[in-house]
C-alpha positions as CSV (number, residue, x, y, z in Angstrom):
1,X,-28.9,-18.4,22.3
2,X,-29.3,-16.5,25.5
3,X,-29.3,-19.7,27.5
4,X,-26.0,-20.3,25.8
5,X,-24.7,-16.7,26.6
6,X,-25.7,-16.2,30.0
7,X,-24.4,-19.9,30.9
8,X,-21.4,-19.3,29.8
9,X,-21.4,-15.7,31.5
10,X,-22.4,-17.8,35.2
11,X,-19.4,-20.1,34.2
12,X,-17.2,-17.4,33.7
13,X,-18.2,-15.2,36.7
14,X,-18.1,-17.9,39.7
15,X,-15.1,-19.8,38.4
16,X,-13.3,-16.0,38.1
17,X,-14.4,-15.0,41.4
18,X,-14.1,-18.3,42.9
19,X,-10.3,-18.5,42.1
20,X,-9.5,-14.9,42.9
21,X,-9.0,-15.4,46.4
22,X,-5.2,-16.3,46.8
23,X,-4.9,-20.2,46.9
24,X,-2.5,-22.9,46.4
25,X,-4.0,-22.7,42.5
26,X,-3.1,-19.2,41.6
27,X,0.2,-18.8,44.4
28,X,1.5,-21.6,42.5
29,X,0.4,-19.5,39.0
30,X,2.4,-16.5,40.7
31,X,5.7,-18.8,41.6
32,X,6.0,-20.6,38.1
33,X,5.6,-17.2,36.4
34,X,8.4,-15.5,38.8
35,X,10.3,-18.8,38.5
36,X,10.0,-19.9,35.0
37,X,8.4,-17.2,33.0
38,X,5.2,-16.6,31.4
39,X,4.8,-19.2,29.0
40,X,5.5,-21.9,31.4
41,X,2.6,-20.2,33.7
42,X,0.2,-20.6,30.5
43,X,0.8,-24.1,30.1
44,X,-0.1,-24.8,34.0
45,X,-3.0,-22.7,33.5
46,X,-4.1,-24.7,30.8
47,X,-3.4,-28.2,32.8
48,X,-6.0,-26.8,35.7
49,X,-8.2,-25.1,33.6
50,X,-8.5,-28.6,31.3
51,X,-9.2,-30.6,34.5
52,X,-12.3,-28.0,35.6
53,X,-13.6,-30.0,32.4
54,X,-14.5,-33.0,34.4
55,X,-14.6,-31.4,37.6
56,X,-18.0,-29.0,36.5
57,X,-19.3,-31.9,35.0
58,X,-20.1,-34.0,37.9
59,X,-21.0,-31.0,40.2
60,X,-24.1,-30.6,37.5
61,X,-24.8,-33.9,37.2
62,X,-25.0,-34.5,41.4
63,X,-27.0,-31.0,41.4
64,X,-29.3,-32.2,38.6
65,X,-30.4,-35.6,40.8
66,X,-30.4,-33.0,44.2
67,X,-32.2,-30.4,42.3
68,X,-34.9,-33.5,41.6
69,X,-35.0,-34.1,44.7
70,X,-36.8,-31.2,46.6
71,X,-36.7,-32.6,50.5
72,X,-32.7,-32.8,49.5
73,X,-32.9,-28.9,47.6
74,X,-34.5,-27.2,50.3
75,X,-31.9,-29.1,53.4
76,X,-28.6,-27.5,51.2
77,X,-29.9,-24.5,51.0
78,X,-31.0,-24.0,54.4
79,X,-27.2,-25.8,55.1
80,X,-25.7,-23.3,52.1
81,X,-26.6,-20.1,54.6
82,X,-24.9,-21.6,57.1
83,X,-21.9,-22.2,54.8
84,X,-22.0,-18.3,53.2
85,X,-22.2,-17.0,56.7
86,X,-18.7,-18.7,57.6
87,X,-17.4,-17.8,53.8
88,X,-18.1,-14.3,54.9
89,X,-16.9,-14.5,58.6
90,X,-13.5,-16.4,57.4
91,X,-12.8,-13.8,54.1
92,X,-13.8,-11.1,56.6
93,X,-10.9,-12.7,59.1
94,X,-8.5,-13.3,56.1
95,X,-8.5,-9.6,55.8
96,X,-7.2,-8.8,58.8
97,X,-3.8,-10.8,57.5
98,X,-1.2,-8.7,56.1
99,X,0.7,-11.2,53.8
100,X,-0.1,-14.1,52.0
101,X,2.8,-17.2,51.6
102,X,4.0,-18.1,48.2
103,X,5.9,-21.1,49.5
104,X,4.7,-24.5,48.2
105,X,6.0,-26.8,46.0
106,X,9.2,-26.6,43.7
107,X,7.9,-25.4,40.6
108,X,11.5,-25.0,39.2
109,X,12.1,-28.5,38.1
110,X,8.5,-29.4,37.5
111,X,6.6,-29.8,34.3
112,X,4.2,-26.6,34.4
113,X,1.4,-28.6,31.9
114,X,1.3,-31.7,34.6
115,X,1.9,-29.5,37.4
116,X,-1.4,-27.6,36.6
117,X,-3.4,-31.4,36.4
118,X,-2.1,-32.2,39.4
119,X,-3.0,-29.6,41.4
120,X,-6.5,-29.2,39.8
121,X,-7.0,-33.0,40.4
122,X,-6.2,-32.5,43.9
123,X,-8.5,-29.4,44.7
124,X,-10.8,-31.1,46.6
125,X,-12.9,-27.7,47.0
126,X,-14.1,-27.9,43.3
127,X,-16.8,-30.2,42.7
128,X,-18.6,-28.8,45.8
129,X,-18.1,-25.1,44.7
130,X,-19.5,-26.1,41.2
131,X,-22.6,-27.8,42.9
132,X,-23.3,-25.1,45.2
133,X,-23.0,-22.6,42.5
134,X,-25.4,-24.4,40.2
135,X,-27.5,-24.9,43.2
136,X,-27.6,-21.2,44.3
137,X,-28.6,-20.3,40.5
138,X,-31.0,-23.2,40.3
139,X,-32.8,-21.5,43.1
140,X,-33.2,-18.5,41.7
141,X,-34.8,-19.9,38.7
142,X,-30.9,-19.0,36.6
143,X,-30.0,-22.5,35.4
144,X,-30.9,-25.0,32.9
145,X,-29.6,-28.4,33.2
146,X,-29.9,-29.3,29.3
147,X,-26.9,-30.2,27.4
148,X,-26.6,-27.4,25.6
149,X,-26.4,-25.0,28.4
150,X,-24.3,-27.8,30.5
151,X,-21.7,-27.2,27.9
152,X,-21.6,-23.6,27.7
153,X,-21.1,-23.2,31.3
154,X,-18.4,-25.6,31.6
155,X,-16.7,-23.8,28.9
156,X,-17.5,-20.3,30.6
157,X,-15.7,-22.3,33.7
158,X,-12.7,-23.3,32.0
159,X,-12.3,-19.7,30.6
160,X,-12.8,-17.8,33.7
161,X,-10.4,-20.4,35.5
162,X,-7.7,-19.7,32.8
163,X,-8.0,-16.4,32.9
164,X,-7.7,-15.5,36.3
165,X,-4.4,-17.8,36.5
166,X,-3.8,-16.0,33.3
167,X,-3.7,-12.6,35.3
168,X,-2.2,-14.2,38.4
169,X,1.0,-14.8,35.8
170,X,1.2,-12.0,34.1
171,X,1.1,-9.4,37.2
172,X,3.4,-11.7,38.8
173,X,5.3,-9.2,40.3
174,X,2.9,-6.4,40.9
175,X,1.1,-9.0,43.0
176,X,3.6,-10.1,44.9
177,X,5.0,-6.5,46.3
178,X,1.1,-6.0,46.9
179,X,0.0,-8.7,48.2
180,X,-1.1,-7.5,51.8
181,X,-3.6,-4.7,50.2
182,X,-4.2,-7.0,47.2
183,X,-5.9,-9.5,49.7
184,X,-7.1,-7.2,52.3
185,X,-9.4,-5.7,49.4
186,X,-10.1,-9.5,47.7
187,X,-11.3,-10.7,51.2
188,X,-13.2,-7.6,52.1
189,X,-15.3,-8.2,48.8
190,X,-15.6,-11.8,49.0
191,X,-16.8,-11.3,52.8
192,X,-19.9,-8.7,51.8
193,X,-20.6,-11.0,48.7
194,X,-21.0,-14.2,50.5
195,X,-22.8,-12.5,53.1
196,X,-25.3,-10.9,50.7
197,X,-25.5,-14.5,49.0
198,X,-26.9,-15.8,52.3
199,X,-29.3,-13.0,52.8
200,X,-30.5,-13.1,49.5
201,X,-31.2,-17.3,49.8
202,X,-32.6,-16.8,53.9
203,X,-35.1,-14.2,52.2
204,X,-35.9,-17.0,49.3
205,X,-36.9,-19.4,52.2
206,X,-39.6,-17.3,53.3
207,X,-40.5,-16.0,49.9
């Protein structure tokens, strides 16, 4: 049961915190709600969050045959430092930026349901967040690749992905006249976590 709990809790977390960032994902959240309302926003929501299904799936299954592989473990983490310290150098540059653009697609003629699996089928950046994530936990001893805690963490995913489009919908308008603080402080956080991420995994290494 607490595999089951805290799965879905590591599902939940990095998919939430993953997508907080502002992105085409959750900008195009902000423009259907502001354009079409907020039901419309909750069936696009639903469309990504449904194709995270998939998506989470094969990150686990590629870390599973890496994570069997040490030679290949030990190279992506050493190559994972690398990649946190430039998460934490471009968040810490993305700070600097006052605004953030909503422009994008139209959203005003579009199906918000297929919109959403579009969008999510086209985020290249998924699969290799899920893998690193389940790589960065499977280093620290915080993830088991059974099925049952497989599915728990998807679900946390899909939750976590929802929800923070959710948000993105219905503060719509508070995000958008707030945008250049709201990702000022977003970035800022996301910098010192990433940053603490490679520190933590450098100190591992030599553990």
């Amino acid at each position: 049961m607490m595999l089951f709990f805290s799965h879905f809790f590591f599902g939940f977390l990095f998919s939430f915190v993953g997508s907080i960032t502002p992105s085409m994902l959750n900008m195009t959240a902000l423009k259907i709600s502001l354009e079409k309302g907020k039901r419309a926003v909750n069936k696009y929501a639903f469309g990504v969050s449904l194709i995270v299904i998939p998506q989470v799936y094969i990150a686990v299954i590629l870390t599973k045959y890496i994570a069997e592989n040490p030679k290949i473990l030990e190279t992506l983490e050493k190559a994972g430092i690398v990649i946190f310290i430039l998460l934490s150098y471009y968040f810490y540059k993305e700070s600097k930026k006052s605004k953030i653009k909503v422009e994008g697609i139209n959203t005003k003629n579009e199906n918000s349901f297929l919109t959403g699996i579009t969008l999510s089928t086209l985020n290249m950046f998924a699969i290799p967040f899920f893998s690193g994530t389940v790589i960065t936990l499977d280093a620290f001893k915080l993830y088991n690749f059974n099925v049952v805690p497989l599915i728990s963490f998807i679900f946390g995913s899909v939750i976590g992905t929802f929800f923070i489009l959710f948000l993105y919908g219905k503060f719509a308008k508070i995000i958008q006249s707030k945008t250049g603080k709201l990702t000022k402080d977003i970035n800022i956080i996301l910098s010192i976590l990433t940053a603490l991420v490679a520190v933590f995994t450098l100190i591992k290494l030599f553990i």
